[in-house]
C-alpha positions as CSV (number, residue, x, y, z in Angstrom):
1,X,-13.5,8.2,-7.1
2,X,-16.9,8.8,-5.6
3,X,-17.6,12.4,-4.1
4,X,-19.3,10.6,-1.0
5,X,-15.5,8.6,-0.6
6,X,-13.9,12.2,-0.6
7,X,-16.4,13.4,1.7
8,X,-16.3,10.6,4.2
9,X,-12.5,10.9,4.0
10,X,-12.2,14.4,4.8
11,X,-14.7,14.4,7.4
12,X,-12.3,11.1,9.3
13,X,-9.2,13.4,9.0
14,X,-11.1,16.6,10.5
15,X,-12.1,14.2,13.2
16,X,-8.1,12.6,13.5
17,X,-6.7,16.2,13.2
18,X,-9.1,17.3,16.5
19,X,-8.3,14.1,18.5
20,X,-4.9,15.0,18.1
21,X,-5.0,18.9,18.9
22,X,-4.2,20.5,16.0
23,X,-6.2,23.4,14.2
24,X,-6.2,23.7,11.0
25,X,-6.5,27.5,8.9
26,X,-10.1,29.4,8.7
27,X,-10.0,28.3,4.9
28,X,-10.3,24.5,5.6
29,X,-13.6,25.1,6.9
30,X,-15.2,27.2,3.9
31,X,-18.3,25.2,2.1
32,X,-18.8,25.6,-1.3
33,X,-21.4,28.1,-0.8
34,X,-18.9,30.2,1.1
35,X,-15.9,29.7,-1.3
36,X,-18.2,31.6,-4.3
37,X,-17.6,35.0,-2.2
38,X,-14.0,35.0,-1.7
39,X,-12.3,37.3,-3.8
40,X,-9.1,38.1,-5.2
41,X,-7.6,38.7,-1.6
42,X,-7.6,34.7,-1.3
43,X,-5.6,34.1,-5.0
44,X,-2.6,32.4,-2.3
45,X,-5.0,29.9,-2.1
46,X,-6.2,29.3,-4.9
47,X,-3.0,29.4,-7.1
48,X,-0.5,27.7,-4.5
49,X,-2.9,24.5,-3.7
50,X,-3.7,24.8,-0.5
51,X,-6.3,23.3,1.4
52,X,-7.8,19.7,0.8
53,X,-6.5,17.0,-1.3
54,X,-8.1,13.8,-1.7
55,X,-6.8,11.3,-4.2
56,X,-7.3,7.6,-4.8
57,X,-4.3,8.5,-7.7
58,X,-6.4,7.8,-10.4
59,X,-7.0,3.7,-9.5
60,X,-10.8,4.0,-8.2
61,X,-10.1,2.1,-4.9
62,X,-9.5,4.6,-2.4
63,X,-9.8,2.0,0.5
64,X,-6.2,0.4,-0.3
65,X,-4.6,3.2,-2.4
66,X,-4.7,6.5,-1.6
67,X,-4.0,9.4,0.6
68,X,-5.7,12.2,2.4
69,X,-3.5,15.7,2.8
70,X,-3.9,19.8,3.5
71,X,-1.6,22.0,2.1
72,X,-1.3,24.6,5.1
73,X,0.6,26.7,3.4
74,X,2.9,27.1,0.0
75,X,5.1,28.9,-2.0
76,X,5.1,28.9,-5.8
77,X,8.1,28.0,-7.6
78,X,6.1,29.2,-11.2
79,X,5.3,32.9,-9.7
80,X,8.2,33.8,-7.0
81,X,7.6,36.7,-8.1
82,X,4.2,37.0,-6.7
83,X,4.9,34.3,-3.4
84,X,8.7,34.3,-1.8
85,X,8.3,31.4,0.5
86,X,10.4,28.9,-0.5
87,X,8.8,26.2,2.0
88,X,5.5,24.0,2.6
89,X,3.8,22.4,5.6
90,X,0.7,20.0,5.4
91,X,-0.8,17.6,7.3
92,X,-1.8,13.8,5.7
93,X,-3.8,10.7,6.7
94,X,-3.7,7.4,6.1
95,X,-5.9,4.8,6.9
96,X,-4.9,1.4,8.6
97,X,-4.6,-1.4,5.3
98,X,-4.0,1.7,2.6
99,X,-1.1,2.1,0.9
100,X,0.4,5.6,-1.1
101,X,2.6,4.6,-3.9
102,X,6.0,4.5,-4.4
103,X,7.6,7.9,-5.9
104,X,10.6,10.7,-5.7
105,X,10.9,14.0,-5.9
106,X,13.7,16.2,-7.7
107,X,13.3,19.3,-6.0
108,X,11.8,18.8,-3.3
109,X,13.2,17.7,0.5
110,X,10.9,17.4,3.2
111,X,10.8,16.4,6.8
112,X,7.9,13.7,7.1
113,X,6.6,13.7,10.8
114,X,4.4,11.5,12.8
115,X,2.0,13.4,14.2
116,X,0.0,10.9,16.2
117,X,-2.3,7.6,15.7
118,X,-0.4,4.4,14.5
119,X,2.4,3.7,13.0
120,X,3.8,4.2,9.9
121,X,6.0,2.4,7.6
122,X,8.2,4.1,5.0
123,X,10.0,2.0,1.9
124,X,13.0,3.4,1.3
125,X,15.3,3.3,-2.1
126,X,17.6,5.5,-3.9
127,X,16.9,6.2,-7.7
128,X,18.9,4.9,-10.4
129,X,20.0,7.3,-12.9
130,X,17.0,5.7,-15.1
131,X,14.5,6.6,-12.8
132,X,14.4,2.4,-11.4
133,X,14.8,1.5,-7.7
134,X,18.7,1.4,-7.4
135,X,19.9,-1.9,-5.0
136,X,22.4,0.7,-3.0
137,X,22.2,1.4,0.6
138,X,19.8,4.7,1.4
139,X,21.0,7.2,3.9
140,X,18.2,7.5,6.5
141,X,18.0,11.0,8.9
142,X,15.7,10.5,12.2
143,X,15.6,13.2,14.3
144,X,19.0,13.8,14.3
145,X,20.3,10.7,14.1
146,X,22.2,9.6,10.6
147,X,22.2,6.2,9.7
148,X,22.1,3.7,6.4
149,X,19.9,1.1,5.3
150,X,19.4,-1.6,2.8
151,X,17.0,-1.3,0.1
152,X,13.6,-1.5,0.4
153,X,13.8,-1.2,4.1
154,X,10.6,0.2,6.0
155,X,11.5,3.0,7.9
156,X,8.7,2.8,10.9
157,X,7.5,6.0,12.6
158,X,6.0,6.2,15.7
159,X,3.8,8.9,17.2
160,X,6.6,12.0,17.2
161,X,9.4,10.7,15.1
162,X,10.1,11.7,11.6
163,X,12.4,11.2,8.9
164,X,14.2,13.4,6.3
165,X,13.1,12.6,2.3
166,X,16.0,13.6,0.1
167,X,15.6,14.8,-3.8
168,X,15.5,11.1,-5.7
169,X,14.7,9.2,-2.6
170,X,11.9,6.7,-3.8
171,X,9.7,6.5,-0.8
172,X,6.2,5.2,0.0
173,X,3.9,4.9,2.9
174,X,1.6,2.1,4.7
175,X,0.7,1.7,8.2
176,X,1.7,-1.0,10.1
177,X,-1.3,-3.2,10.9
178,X,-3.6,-3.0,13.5
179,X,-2.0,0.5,15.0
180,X,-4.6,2.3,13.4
181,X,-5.0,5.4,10.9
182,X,-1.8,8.1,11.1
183,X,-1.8,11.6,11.1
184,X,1.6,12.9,9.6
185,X,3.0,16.2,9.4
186,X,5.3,17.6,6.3
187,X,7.7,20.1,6.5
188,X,9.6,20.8,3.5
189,X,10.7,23.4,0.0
190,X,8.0,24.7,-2.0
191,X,5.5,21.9,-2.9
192,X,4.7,21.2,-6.5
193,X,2.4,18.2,-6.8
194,X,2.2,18.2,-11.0
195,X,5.2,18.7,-12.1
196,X,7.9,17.0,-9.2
197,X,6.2,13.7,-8.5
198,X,7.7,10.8,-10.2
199,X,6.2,7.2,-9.6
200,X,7.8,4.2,-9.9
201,X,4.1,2.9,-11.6
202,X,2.0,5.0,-13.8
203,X,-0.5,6.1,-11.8
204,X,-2.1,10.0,-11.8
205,X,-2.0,12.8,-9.1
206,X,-5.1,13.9,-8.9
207,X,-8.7,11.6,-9.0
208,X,-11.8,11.7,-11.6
209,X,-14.4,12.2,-9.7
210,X,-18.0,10.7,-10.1
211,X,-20.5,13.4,-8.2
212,X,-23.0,10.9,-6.5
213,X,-23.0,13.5,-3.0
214,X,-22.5,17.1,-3.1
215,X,-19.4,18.4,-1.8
216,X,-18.5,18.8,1.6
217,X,-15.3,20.8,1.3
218,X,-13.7,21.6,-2.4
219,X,-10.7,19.9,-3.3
220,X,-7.6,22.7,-3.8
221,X,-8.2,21.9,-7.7
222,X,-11.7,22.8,-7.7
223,X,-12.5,26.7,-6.6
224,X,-14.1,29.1,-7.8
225,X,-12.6,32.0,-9.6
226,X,-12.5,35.5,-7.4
227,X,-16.0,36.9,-6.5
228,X,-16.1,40.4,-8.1
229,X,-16.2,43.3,-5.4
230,X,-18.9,44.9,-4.5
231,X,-20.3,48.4,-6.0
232,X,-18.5,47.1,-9.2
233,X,-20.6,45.3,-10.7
234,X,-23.9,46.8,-12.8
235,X,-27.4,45.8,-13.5
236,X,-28.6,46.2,-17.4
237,X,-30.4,44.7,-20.2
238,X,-28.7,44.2,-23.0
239,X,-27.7,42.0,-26.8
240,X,-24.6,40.8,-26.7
241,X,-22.5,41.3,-29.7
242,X,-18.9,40.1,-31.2
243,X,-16.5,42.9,-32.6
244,X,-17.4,42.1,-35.9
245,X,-21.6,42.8,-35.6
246,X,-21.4,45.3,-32.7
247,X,-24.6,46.3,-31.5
248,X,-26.2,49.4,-28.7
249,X,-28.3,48.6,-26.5
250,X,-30.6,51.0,-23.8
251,X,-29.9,50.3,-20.6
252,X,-32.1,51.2,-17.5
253,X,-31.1,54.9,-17.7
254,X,-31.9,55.0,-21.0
255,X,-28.8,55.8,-22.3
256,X,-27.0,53.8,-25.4
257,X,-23.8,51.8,-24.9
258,X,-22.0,49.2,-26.7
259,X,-20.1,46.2,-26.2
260,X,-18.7,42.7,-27.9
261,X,-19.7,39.4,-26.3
262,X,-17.3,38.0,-23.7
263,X,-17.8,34.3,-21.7
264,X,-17.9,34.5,-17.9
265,X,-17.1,31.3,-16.9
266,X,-17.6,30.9,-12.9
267,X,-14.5,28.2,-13.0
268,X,-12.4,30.6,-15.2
269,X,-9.4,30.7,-12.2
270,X,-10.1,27.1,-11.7
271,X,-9.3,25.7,-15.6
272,X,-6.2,28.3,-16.0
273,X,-5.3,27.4,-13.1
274,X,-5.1,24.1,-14.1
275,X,-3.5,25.1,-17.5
276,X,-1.0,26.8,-16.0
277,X,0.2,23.5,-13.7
278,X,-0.2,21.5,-17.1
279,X,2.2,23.8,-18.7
280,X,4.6,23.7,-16.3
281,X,4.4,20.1,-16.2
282,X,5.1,19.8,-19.8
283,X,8.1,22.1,-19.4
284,X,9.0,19.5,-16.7
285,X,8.7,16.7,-19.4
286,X,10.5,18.5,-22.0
287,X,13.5,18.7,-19.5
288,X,13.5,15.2,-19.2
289,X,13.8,14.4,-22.7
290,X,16.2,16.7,-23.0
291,X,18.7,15.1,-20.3
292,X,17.9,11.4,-21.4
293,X,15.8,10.4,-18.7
294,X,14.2,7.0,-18.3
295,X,11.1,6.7,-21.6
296,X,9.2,4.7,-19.6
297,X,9.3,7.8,-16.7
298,X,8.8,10.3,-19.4
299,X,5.5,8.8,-20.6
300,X,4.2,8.0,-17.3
301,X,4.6,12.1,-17.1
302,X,3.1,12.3,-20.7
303,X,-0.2,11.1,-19.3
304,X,-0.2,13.1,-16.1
305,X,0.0,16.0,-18.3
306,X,-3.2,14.6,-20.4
307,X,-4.8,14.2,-17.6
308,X,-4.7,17.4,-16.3
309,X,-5.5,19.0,-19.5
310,X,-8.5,16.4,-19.4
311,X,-9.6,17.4,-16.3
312,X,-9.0,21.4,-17.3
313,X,-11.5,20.5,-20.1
314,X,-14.1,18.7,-17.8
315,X,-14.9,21.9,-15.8
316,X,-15.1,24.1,-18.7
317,X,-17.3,22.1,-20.5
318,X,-19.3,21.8,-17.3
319,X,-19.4,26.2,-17.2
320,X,-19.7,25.6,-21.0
321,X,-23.1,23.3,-20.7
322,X,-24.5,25.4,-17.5
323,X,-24.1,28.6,-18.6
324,X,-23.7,29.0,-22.3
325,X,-25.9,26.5,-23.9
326,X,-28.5,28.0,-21.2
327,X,-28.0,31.5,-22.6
328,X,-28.3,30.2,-25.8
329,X,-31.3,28.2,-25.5
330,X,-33.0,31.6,-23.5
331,X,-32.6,34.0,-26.3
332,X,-33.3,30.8,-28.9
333,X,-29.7,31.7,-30.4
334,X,-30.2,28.7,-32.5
335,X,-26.6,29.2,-34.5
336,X,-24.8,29.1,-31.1
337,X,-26.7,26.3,-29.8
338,X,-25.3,24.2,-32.9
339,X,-21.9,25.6,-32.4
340,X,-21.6,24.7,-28.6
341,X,-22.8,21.4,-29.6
342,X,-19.6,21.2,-32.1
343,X,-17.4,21.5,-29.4
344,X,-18.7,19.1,-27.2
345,X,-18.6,16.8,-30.0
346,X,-14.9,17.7,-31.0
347,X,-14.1,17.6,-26.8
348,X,-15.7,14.2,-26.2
349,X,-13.9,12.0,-29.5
């Protein structure tokens, strides 16, 4: 997916989301210059998703697959210690003519809302105990009303009705033709988007993205790690050194100090951030082997969790390239230069 595709898209559902009256949070509105002074206060962000999400789900054709959301706010089902709220709102777009695929949750249940624009039309099925589209009737909740349908049926939604999403309820969305894109809203339990979506087709979560543009917002999986405080940090020349060939050095004072070589990596919060949702993911994975699930489920799962660790890899490697092969090419470090070019080598096979 292009970066000028995620930029148009997020600038349309600014535009949709002020049509209709809503604001959005401060943090929506950060650039990517603004995002590299936020520090550890803003972690809630950073580690619960929030913000933008723009995916095409890993097909490269945005136009008819895809969706546009913002995570207003989260819990964290992997550090309750750390975040208690065991609920989720966001908003979501979808253009006239695009579709977003077919999928369940297990944990999850959530209230999906039309918020205004067209009308939207929601597949419904139950899942079958091997993860297939079961041909049993699906009970349907609408704003208070309790009714069943067939299978398959699409649930519409116009402007101010909603419907209730239920653990295993296979669900997708398009909008009915010609009414125009649709803002929804989602109310629901903590939202987890790499370890408790299950699509009926393999697709992925988040996209690859091709930088043609510079960003116009960053995505939830692309900040920075925590800007360092201020009146912490210290100006000095030094060698760096590993633990085993430590070296002093003078600094500006003239005093002596030592200390062993250690990477700062600008997107260090970013890639174990990413880790960490990989992990969890796999333990995900490993529970559905475990209870006998669907294979065909647990390898689409499989290579979501690649992916992720694919896409961990990309932005260190982008750090790695910036930052430590320019270091090493400055102070003509030719023995590091040839081992940073060993990893690429051993990343990119």
């Amino acid at each position: 997916m292009k970066r000028s595709e995620i930029n148009e898209a997020i600038i349309e559902m600014e535009e949709l989301i002020r049509k209709h009256g809503f604001e959005i949070p401060p943090f929506c509105r950060w650039t990517p210059e603004e995002w590299k002074q936020k520090n550890s206060e803003y972690d809630e962000i950073r580690d619960n998703m929030l913000g933008w999400d723009i995916t095409d789900y890993g097909l490269n054709d945005f136009s008819k697959t895809g969706f546009s959301l913002i995570t207003i706010r989260n819990g964290n089902r992997h550090m309750d210690g750390k975040y208690a709220k065991p609920y989720a709102e966001k908003l979501l777009m979808v253009r006239d003519g695009q579709h977003a695929p077919m999928h369940y949750h297990a944990y999850k249940m959530e209230d999906i809302i039309n918020r205004g624009g067209g009308n939207v039309l929601i597949t419904v099925y139950n899942s079958a105990e091997d993860g297939q589209l079961s041909d049993t009737d699906v009970k349907v909740t609408q704003d208070g009303r309790t009714h069943w349908v067939s299978a398959g049926t699409a649930v519409k939604l116009e402007p101010g009705e909603s419907i209730t999403i239920y653990p295993y309820m296979y669900h997708d969305f398009n909008v009915e033709s010609g009414t125009g894109a649709v803002l929804l809203g989602e109310v629901s339990m903590c939202n987890d988007d790499n370890t408790d979506n299950f699509f009926y087709e393999p697709v992925g979560r988040f996209p690859e993205i091709e930088e043609d543009v510079p960003p116009y917002r960053l995505l939830c999986t692309e900040y920075p790690a925590a800007a360092k405080p201020e009146g912490r940090n210290h100006s000095h020349d030094h060698t760096h050194s590993h633990p085993d060939d430590q070296e002093y050095a003078e600094t500006d004072d003239g005093s002596r100090h030592s200390h062993t070589h250690a990477h700062n990596h600008p997107n260090a919060k970013a890639v174990s951030n990413r880790l960490a949702r990989a992990t969890g993911h796999l333990e995900s994975v490993k529970r559905m082997v475990d209870n006998g699930e669907d294979c065909a489920q647990i390898l689409i799962q499989l290579a979501a969790v690649r992916s992720a660790i694919n896409n961990a890899g990309k932005v260190l490697l982008s750090d790695h390239i910036n930052h430590c092969m320019i270091d090493a090419v400055e102070n003509k470090d030719y023995d590091k230069i040839t081992e940073l070019n060993e990893a690429i080598q051993r990343f990119v096979k």
